[in-house]
N, C-alpha and C positions, 0 to 999 in steps of 0.2 A: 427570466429563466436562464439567458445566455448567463448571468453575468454569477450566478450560483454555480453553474458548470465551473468557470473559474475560479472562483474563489476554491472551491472542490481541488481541483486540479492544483492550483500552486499552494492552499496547505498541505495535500498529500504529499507533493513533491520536497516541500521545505520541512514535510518529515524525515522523509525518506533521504535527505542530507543529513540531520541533525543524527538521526541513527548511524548512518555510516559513518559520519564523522569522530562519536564516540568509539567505532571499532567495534558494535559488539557482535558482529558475526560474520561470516565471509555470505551465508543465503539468508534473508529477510524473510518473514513469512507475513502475508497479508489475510485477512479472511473478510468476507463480507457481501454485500449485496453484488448478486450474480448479474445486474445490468450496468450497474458501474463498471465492475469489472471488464467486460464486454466494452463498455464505450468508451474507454478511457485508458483503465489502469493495465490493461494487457498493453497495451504503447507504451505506457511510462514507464512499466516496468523491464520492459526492453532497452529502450533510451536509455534508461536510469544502468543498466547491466553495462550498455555499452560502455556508458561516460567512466562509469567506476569500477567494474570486476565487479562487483556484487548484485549477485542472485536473487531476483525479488520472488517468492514462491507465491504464487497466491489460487485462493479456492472461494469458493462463492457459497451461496447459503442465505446469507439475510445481514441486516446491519447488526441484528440482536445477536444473532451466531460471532459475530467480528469481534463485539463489545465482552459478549462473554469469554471468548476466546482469549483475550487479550487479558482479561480479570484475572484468568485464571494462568498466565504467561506459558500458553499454547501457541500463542500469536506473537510478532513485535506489533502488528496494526491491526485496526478491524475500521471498516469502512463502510 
């Protein structure tokens, strides 16, 4: 279980580079399951603001809310 935590954790993060890296916005928007968010990606997306200036926004819902959201490019991520 730990090790899915991880894995979790350093692809969102080597998203969350590969977006910034591109330039495509100064605030990221995240959507997705409201216990992740909660255990996790509220840190990373602080860390992540600090390292770079940019803004990770993120709101919770469900993973299906994240995946749709981003279909529909409401989102840059859904998680």
């Amino acid at each position: 279980m730990k090790s899915r935590s991880i894995i979790a954790r350093t692809a969102t993060f080597s998203l969350l580079l590969l977006l910034s890296a591109s330039s495509i916005a100064e605030t990221l928007t995240w959507t997705g399951c409201g216990i992740s968010r909660k255990a996790f990606m509220a840190e990373l997306a602080l860390a992540y603001e600090k390292e770079t200036g940019v803004h990770v926004e993120l709101s919770g819902g469900s993973a299906a809310k994240g995946i749709r959201q981003v279909a529909a490019n409401n989102a840059h991520m859904g998680g």
